[in-house]
C-alpha positions as CSV (number, residue, x, y, z in Angstrom):
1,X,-54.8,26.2,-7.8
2,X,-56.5,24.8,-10.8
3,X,-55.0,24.4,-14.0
4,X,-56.5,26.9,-17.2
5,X,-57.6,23.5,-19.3
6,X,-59.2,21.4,-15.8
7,X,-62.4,23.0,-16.0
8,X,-62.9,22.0,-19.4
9,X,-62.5,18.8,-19.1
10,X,-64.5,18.3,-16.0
11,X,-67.3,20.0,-18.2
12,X,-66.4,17.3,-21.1
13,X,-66.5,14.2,-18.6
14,X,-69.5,15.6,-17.0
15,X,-71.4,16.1,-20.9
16,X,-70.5,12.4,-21.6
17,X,-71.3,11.1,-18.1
18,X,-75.0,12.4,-18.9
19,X,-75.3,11.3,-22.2
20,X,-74.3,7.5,-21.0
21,X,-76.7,8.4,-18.2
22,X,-79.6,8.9,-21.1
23,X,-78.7,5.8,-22.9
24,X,-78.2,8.1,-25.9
25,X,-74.0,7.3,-26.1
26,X,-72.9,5.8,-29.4
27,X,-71.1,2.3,-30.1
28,X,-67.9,4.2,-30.4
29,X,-68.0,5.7,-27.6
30,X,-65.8,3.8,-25.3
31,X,-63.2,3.0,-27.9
32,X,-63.0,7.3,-27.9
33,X,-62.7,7.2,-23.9
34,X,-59.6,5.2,-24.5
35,X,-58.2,7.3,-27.1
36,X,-58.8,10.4,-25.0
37,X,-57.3,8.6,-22.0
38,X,-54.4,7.8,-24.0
39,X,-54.1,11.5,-25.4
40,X,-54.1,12.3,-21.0
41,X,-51.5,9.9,-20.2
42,X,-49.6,11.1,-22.6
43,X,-49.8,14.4,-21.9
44,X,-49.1,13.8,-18.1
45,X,-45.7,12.4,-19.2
46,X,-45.0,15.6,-21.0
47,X,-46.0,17.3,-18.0
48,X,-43.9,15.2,-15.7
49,X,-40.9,15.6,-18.5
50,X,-41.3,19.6,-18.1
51,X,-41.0,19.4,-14.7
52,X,-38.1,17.5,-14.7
53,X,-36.5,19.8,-17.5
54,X,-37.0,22.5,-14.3
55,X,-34.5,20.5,-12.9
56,X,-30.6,22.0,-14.0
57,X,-29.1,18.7,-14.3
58,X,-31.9,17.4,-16.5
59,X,-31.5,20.6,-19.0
60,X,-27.6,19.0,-19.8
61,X,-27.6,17.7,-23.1
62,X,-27.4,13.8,-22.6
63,X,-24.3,13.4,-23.2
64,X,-22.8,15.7,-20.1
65,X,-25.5,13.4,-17.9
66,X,-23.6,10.3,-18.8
67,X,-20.2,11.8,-17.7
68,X,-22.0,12.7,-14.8
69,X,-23.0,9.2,-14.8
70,X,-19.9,7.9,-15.2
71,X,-18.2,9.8,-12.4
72,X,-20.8,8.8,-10.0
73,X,-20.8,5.4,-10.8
74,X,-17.2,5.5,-9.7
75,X,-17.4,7.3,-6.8
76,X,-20.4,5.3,-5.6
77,X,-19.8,2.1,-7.3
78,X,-21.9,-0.7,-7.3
79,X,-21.2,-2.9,-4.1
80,X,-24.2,-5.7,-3.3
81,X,-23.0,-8.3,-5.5
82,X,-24.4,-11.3,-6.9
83,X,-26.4,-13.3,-3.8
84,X,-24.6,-16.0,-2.2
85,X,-26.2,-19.7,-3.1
86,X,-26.7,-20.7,0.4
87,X,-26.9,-18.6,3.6
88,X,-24.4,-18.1,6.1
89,X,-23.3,-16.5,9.6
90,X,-20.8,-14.1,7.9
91,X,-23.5,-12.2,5.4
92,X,-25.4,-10.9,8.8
93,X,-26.2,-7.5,6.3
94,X,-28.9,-8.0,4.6
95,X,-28.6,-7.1,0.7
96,X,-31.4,-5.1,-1.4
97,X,-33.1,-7.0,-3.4
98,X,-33.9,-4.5,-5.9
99,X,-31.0,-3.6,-9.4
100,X,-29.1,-1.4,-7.9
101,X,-26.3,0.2,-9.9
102,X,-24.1,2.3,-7.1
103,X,-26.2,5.7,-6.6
104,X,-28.9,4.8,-9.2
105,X,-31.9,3.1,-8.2
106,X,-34.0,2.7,-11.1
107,X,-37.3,2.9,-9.0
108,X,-36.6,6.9,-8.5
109,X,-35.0,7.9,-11.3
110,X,-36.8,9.7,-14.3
111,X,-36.8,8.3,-18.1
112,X,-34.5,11.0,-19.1
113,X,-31.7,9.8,-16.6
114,X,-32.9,6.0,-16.8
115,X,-32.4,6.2,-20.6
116,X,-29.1,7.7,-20.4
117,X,-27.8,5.2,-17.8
118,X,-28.8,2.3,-19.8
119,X,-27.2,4.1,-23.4
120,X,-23.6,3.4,-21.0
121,X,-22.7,0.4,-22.2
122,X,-19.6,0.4,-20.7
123,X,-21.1,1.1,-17.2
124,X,-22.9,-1.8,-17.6
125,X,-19.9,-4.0,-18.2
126,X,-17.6,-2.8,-15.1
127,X,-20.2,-3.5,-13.0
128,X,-21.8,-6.3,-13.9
129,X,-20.2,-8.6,-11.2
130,X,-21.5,-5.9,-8.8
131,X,-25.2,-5.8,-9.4
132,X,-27.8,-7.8,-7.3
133,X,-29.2,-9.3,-10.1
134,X,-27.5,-12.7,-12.0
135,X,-24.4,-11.3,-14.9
136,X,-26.7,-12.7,-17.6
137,X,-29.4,-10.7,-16.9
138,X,-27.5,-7.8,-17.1
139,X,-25.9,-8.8,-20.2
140,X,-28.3,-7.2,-22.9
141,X,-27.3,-3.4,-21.6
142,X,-23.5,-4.0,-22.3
143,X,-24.0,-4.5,-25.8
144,X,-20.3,-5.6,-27.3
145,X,-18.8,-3.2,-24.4
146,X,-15.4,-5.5,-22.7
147,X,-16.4,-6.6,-19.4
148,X,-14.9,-5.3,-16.1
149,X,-15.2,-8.4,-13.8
150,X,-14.3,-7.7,-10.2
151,X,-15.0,-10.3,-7.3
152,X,-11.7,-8.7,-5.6
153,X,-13.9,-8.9,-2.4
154,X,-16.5,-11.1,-3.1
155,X,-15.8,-14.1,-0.8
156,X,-15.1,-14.4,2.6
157,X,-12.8,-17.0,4.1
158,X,-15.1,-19.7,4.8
159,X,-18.5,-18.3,3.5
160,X,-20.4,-20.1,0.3
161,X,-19.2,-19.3,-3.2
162,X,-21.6,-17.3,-5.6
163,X,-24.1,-18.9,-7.5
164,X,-23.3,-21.2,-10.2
165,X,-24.5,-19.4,-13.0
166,X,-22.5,-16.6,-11.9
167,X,-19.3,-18.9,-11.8
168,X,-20.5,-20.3,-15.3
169,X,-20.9,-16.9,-16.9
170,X,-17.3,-16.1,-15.8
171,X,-15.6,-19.0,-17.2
172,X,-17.7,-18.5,-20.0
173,X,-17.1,-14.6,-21.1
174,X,-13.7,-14.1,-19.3
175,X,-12.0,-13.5,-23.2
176,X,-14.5,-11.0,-23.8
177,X,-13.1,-8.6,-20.3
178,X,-11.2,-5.9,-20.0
179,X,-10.4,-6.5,-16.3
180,X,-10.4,-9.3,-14.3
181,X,-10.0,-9.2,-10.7
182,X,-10.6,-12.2,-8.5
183,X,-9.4,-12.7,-5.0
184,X,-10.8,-15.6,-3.0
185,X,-10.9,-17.9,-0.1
186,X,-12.2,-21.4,0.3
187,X,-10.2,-23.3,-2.1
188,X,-12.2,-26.5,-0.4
189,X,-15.5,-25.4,-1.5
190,X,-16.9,-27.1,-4.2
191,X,-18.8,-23.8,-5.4
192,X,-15.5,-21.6,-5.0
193,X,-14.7,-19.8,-8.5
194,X,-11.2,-20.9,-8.5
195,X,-12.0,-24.9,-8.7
196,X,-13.4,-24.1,-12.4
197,X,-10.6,-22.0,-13.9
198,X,-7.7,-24.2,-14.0
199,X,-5.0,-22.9,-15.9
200,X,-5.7,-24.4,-19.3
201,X,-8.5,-21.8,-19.6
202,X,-6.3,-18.9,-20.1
203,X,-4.0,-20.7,-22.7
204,X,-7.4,-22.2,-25.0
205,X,-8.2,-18.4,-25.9
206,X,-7.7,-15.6,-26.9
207,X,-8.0,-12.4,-24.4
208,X,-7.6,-9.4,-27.2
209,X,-9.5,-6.9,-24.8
210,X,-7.8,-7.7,-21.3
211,X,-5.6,-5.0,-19.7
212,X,-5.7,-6.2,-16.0
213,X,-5.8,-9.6,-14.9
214,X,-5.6,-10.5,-10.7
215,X,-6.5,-13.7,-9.7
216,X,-5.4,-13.7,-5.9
217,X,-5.9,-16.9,-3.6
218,X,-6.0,-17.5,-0.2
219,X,-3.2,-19.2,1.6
220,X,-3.1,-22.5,1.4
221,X,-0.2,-25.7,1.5
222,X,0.9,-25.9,-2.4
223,X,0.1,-29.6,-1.9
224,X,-4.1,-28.8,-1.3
225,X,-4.3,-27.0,-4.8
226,X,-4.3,-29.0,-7.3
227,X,-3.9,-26.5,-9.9
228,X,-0.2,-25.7,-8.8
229,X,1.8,-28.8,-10.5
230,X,5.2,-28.9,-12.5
231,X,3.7,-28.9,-16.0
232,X,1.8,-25.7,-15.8
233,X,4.5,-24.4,-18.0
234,X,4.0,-26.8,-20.8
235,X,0.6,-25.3,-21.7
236,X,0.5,-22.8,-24.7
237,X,1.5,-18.8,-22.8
238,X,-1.9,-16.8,-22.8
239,X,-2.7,-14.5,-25.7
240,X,-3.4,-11.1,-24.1
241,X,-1.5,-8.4,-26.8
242,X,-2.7,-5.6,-24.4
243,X,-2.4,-7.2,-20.9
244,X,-0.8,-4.7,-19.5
245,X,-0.7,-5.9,-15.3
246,X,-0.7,-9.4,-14.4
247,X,-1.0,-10.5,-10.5
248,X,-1.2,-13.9,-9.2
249,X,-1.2,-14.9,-5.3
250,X,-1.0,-18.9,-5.1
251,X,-1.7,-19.2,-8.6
252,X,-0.2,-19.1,-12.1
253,X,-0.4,-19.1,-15.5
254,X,1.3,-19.0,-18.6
255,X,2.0,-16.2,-19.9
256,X,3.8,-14.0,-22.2
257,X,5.6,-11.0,-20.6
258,X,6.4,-8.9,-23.0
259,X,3.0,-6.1,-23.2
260,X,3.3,-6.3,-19.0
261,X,4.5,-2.8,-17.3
262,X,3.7,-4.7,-14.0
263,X,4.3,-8.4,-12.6
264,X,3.7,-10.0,-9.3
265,X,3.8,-13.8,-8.3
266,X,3.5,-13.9,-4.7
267,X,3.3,-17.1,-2.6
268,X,2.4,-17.7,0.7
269,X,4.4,-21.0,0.8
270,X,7.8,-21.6,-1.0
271,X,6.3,-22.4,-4.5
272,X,9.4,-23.2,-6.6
273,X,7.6,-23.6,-9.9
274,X,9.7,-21.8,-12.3
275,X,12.9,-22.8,-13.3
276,X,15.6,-20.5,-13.6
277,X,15.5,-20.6,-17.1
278,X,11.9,-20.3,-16.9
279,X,12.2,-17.3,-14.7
280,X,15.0,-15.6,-17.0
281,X,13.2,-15.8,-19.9
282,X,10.6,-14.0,-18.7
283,X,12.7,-11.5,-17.1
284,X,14.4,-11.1,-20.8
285,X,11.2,-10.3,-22.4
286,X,9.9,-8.0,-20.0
287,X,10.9,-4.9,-21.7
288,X,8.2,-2.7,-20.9
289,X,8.2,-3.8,-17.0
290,X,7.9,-1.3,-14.5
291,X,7.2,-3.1,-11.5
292,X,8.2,-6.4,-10.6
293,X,7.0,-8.4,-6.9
294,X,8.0,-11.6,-6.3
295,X,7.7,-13.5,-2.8
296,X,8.7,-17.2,-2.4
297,X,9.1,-18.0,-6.0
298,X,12.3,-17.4,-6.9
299,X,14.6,-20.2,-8.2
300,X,18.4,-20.6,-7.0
301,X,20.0,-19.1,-10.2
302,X,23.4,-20.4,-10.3
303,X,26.8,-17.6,-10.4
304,X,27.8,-19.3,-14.0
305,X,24.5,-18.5,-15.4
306,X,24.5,-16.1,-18.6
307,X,25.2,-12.0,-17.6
308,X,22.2,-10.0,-16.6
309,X,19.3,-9.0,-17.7
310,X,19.0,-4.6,-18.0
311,X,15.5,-3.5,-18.2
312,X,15.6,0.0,-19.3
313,X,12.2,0.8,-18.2
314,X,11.9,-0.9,-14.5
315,X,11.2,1.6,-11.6
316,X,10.4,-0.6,-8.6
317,X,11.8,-4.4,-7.5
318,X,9.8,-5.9,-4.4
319,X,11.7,-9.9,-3.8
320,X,10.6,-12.0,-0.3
321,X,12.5,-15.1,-0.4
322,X,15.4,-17.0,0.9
323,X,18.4,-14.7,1.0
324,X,20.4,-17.2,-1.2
325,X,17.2,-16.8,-3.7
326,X,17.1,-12.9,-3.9
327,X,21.0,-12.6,-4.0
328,X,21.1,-14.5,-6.7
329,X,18.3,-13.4,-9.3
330,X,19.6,-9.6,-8.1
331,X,23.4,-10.5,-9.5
332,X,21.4,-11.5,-12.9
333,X,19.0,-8.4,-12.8
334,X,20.2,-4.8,-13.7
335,X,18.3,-1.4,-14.4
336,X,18.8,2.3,-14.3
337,X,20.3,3.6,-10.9
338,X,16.6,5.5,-10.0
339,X,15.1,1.6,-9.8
340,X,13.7,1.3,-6.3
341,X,14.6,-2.2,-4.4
342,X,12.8,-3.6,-1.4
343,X,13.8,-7.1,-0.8
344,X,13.5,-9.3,2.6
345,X,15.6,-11.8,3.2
346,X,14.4,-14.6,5.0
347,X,16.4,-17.5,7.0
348,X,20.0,-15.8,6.6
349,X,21.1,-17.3,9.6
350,X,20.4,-20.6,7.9
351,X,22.2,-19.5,4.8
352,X,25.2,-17.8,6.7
353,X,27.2,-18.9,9.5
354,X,29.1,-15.2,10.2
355,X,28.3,-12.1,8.7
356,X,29.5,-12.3,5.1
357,X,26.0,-11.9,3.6
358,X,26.6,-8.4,4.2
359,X,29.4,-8.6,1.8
360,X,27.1,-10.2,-1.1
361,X,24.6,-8.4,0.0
362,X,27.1,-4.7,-0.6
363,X,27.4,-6.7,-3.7
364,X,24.3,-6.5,-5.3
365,X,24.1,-3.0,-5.2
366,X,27.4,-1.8,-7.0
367,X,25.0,-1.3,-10.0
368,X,22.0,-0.3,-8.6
369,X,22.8,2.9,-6.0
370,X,22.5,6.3,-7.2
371,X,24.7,8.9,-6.4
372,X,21.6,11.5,-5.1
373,X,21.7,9.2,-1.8
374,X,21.0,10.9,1.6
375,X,19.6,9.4,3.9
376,X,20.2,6.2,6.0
377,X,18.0,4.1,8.1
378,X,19.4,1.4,10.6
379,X,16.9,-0.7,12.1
380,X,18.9,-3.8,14.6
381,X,16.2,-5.9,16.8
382,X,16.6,-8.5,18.7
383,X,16.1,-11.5,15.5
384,X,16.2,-9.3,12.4
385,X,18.0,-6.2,11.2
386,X,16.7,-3.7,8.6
387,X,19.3,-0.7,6.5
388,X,17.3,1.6,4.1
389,X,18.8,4.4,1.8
390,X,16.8,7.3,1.0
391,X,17.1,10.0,-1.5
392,X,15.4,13.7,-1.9
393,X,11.9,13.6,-3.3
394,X,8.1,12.9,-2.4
395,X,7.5,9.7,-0.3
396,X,5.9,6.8,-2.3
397,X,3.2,6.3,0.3
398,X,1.3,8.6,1.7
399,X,-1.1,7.3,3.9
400,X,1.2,5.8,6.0
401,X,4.0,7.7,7.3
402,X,6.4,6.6,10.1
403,X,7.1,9.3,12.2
404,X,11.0,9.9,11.7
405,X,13.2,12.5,9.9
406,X,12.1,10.5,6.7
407,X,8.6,10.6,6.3
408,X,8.8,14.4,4.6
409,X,10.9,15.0,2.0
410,X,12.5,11.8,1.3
411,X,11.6,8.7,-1.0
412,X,12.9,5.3,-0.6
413,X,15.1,3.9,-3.1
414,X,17.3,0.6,-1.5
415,X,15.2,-0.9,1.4
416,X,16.6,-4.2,2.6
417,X,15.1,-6.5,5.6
418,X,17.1,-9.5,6.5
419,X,15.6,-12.2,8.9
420,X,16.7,-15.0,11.6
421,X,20.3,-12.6,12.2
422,X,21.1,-12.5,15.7
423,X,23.9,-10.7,17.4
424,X,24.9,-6.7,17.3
425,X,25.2,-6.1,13.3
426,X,25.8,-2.3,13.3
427,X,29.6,-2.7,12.4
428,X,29.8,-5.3,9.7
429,X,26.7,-3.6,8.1
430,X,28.6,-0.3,7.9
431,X,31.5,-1.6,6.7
432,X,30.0,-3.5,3.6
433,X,27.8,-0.7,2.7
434,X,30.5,1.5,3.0
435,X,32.4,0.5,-0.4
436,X,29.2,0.8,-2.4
437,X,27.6,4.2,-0.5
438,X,28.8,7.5,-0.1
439,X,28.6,7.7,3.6
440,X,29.9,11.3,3.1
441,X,27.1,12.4,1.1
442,X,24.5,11.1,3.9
443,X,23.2,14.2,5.9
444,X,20.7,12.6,7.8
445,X,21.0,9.1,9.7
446,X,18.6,7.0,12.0
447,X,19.6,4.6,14.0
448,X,17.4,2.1,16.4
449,X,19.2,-0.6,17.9
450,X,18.1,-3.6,20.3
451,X,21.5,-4.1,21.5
452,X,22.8,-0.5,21.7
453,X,24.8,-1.2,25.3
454,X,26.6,-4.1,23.7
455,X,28.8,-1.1,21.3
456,X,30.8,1.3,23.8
457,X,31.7,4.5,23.5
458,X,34.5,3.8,20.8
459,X,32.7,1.4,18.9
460,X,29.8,4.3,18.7
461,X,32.5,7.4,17.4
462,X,33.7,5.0,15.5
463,X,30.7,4.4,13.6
464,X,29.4,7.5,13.6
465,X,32.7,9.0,12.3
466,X,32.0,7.8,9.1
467,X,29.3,10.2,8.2
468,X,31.4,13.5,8.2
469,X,28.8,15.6,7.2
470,X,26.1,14.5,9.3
471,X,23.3,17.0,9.6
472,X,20.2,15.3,11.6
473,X,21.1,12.1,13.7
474,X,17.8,10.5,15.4
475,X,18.2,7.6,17.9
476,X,15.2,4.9,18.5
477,X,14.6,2.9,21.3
478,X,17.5,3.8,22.9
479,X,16.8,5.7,26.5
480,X,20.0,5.2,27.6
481,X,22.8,4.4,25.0
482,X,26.7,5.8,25.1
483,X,26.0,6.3,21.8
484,X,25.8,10.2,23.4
485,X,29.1,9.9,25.1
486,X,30.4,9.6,21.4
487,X,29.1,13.0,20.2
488,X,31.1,14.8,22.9
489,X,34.6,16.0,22.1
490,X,37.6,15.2,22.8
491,X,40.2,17.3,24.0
492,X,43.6,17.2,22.8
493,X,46.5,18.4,24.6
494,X,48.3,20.5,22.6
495,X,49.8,24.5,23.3
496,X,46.3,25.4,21.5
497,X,43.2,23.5,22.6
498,X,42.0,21.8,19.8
499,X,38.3,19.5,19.6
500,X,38.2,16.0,18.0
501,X,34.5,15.6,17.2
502,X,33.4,12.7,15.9
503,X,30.4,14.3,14.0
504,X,31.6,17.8,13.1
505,X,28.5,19.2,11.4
506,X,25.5,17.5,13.4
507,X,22.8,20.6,14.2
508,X,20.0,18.8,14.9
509,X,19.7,16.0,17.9
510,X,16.6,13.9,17.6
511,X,15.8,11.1,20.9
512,X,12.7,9.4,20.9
513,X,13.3,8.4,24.3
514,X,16.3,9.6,26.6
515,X,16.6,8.1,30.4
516,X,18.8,10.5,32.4
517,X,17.4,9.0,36.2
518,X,20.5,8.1,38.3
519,X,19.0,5.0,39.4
520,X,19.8,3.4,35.9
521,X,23.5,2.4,37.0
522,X,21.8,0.1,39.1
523,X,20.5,-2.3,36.2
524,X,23.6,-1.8,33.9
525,X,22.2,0.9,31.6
526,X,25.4,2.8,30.5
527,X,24.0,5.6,29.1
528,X,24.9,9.7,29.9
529,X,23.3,11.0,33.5
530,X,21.9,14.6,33.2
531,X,25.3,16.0,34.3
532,X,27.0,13.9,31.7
533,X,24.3,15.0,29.2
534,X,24.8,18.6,30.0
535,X,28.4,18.3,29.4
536,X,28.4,16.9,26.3
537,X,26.1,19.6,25.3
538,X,28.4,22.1,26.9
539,X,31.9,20.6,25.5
540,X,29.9,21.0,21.8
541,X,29.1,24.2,22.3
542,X,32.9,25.2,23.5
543,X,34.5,23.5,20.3
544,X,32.4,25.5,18.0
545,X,29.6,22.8,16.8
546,X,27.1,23.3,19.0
547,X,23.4,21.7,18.5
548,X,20.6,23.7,17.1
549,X,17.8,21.7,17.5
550,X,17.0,19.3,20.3
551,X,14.1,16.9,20.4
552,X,13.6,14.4,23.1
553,X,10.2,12.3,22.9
554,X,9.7,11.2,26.5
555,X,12.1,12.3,28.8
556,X,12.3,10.0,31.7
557,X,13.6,11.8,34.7
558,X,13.3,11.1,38.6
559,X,11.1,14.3,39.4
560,X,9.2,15.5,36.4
561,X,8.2,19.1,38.2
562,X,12.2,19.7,39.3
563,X,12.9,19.0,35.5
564,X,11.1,21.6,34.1
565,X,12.8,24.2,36.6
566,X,16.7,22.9,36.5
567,X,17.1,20.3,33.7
568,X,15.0,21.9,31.1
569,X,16.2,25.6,31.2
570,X,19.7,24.6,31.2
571,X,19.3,22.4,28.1
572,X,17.7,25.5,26.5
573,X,20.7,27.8,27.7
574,X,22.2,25.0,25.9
575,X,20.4,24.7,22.4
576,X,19.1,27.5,21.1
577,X,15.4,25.3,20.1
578,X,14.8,22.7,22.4
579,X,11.6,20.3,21.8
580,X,10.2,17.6,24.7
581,X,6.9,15.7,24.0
582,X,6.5,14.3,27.5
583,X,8.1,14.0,30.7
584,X,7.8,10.9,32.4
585,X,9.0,9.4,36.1
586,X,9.1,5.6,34.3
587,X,10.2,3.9,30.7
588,X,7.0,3.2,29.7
589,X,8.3,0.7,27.5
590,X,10.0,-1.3,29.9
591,X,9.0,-0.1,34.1
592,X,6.5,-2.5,35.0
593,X,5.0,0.0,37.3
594,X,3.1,2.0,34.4
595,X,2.7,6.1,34.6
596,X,0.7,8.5,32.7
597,X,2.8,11.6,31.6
598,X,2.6,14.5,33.7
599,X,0.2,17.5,32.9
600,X,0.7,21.0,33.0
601,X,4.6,22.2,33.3
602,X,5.5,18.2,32.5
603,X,4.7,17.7,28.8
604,X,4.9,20.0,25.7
605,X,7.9,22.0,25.9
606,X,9.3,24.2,23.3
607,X,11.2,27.3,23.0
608,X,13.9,29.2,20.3
């Protein structure tokens, strides 16, 4: 199909063809060819622009396209990065050598969209350590925009640095960011980013635009970066009035805390470079803090040192350190009772020669418990121990959910990991926590224990009789533990019968793994047989408290098929909801002769 004007013109070019032909054209004639072919082109764009204008994002008024833009570019962010200055083995994927601005390519874009694009200045400037091309050539479409400078993942361990001019235009326009955000290995490489910003650099200017500044390290001896010395502390503290997060890995800096609502110094290595006075000043001027990490940096604050330090405003405390370290800087640190702690502990053993650190430990936490607690986690291995306290609400992190009663419906609040304890715990950590917990408020109670055979039956009721209105109770790793004979009642002999039960309001029975084979006796596992189970059940049921959930993992069992027509039915006559994942012939955690779970009848089980 021909368009209404074509003919026309084929006529006119046809007319002037002929008359060039004759050798009758004029002078002018060629200079009015190029007008006309100007007057074409011209009208082609138009045509091309109408087209376009078909188009129902392109008929947005230009300022809708660039929040369109905008959210793109986020989604789709800008990824190949400056070009490395020499090749290497670990950039196998080969990068486009064309601009490339996340989903934009500028090559198949129209001038309505490319025109918009480039109007975002502030595009531009978060992404203009991203782009293939050099930062300076990008430089003229940012305008006066703050720059968003992200190398987070730039480097890998071992691979070449970027370019120099990219490392010079860093050093050189850092005041002028809004973010900066650069993590990094190969502290040995002469073209790594981090052997041109020593520390001085932040304390000769003035940042007015930064909000976010990371500058994360690789691991490394303190004694191979030279930037980590004593008198860091000595320069002039970094103007940044709206810094708002500051993280350093193997690095620091100057700096003045009191705009931060987060802080993290984290150390690979025991980096003692802040005093304790150091380190309580800045704690006293963080009044905006919100969240506080620190890992192998923490002085040893002495127990004269001046009261502590209340931040009004602090939700979350993350300390790694020597236990000494973390007991000490949580005596001098104080905050609203909803703060949540997570703190490891490392060489206690070192630290402690019996199991008083429990004691300080119970210490620390007069202050800092709230009274909404429910929940209690025990984790004893073999070389470590681990208690965390829990209270109602939505779980911090969502991605990554162990699978226990906690991991719906709870949130963390006191989470403490202790290191290099050996020898069963279970007792002295109850008794410590018990003058600073409610253990009458906590409904629901996990416990996983390495040396669970070590406690008897007494030792177990005894423990568990502390937690009078315990609703859920879930064992871990512990097939076979007489931790069950403890839930059974005791008769007493009286004219009446009467039941002493050791957890009077338990409804729900939760076993990852329970081991009922007779052939245990004969390796010293002193957990319940199946009769022993059943009677424990049974004796429950006759005192009034019976179980109304059961939930058993892996059941390990001599003959998987005879389980699921005598063991199973009577656990259900039992409990009136009985749930069993698996049924196994083995421990497939410690048989050497390895099983796969039965099929069929064997695994799945469930009834109410």
């Amino acid at each position: 199909m021909k368009a209404a004007w074509f003919p026309a013109i084929s006529t006119h070019i046809r007319q002037t063809n002929d008359t060039i032909a004759s050798g009758r054209h004029s002078s002018l004639l060629e200079k009015r060819l190029d007008e006309e072919i100007s007057e074409l082109e011209g009208a082609a764009l138009q045509l091309r622009a109408t087209r376009n204008a078909c188009r129902p994002l392109l008929r947005l008024p230009p300022e809708i396209i660039g929040e369109i833009v905008e959210l793109l570019a986020a989604i789709w962010p800008a990824c190949s990065g400056c070009l490395p200055s020499k090749p290497t083995s670990h950039h196998t994927e080969e990068r486009a050598l064309g601009l490339q601005l996340g989903w934009v390519l500028f090559g198949h874009i129209c001038r309505l969209l490319r025109s918009t694009l480039l109007a975002r200045n502030d595009i531009w400037a978060r992404n203009i350590c991203s782009i293939s091309r050099s930062p300076a050539s990008v430089l003229l479409y940012c305008a006066l925009a703050p720059f968003h400078i992200d190398l987070s993942n730039y480097n890998r361990i071992g691979g070449p640095g970027p370019p120099r001019q990219c490392v010079d235009f860093i050093v050189e326009h850092m005041r002028s960011s809004r973010v900066i955000m650069i993590q990094e290995g190969g502290w040995g490489n002469s073209e790594a980013i981090f052997a041109y910003l020593d520390p001085a650099l932040f304390s000769a200017a003035h940042f007015t635009h930064l909000t976010q500044l990371k500058l994360h390290l690789s691991a490394y001896p303190r004694d191979e970066i030279v930037t980590l010395t004593d008198d860091i502390f000595l320069l002039p503290e970094m103007v940044a009035p709206n810094l708002r997060s500051l993280s350093l890995r193997n690095y620091i800096i100057p700096f003045n805390p009191f705009t931060l609502t987060g802080l993290e110094l984290d150390f690979d290595y025991p980096t003692y470079l802040l005093s304790p006075g150091v380190l309580m000043d800045i704690i006293r001027r963080c009044h905006r803090l919100r969240s506080l990490k620190l890992k192998n940096c923490i002085p040893m604050l002495s127990t004269d040192a001046p009261g502590p330090v209340f931040i009004a405003s602090l939700e979350e405390v993350h300390l790694t350190d020597i236990i000494g370290r973390c007991i000490g800087l949580l005596t001098h640190l104080t905050s609203p009772t909803s703060t949540r702690y997570h703190v490891e502990c490392l060489h206690v053993a070192t630290e402690y020669q019996s199991f008083s650190f429990f004691r300080d430990i119970a210490q620390t936490l007069r202050t800092k418990t709230s009274t909404s607690l429910t929940g209690l986690q025990i984790k004893l291995e073999i070389y470590s121990c681990t208690f965390t306290l829990y209270e109602l609400g939505k779980p911090q992190d969502l991605e990554y959910r162990e699978v226990n009663p906690f991991c719906e419906d709870y949130r963390e609040h006191i989470h403490y990991h202790l290191t290099a304890v050996d020898g069963p715990q279970l007792s002295n950590m109850l008794y410590a926590l018990s003058e600073v917990v409610s253990f009458a408020a906590i409904e629901t109670l996990q416990i996983t224990a390495a040396f669970h055979d070590t406690y008897n039956t007494m030792c177990w009721a005894t423990a568990l009789a502390r937690f009078p209105n315990l609703g859920t109770l879930y064992l871990s790793n512990m097939p076979c533990t007489p931790a069950l004979f403890a839930l059974e009642p005791r008769e007493s002999v009286q004219e009446v019968v009467q039941y002493d039960v050791a957890v009077p309001r338990l409804r729900y029975l939760w076993l990852d793994i329970l081991d009922v084979r007779d052939t245990k006796d004969e390796v010293g596992m002193t957990g319940p047989d199946r009769s022993q189970f059943w009677r424990m059940l049974s004796s429950r049921l006759r005192a009034g408290k019976q179980l109304e959930h059961l939930r058993i993992d892996t059941l390990v069992i001599e003959e998987p098929m005879q389980a699921n027509r005598v063991f199973i039915p009577r656990l259900k006559a039992l409990v009136p909801f009985v749930e069993i994942d698996q049924v196994q012939e083995r421990d497939p955690d410690t048989d050497s002769d390895d099983s796969e779970p039965e099929s069929g009848e064997g695994s799945g089980f469930g009834s109410e």
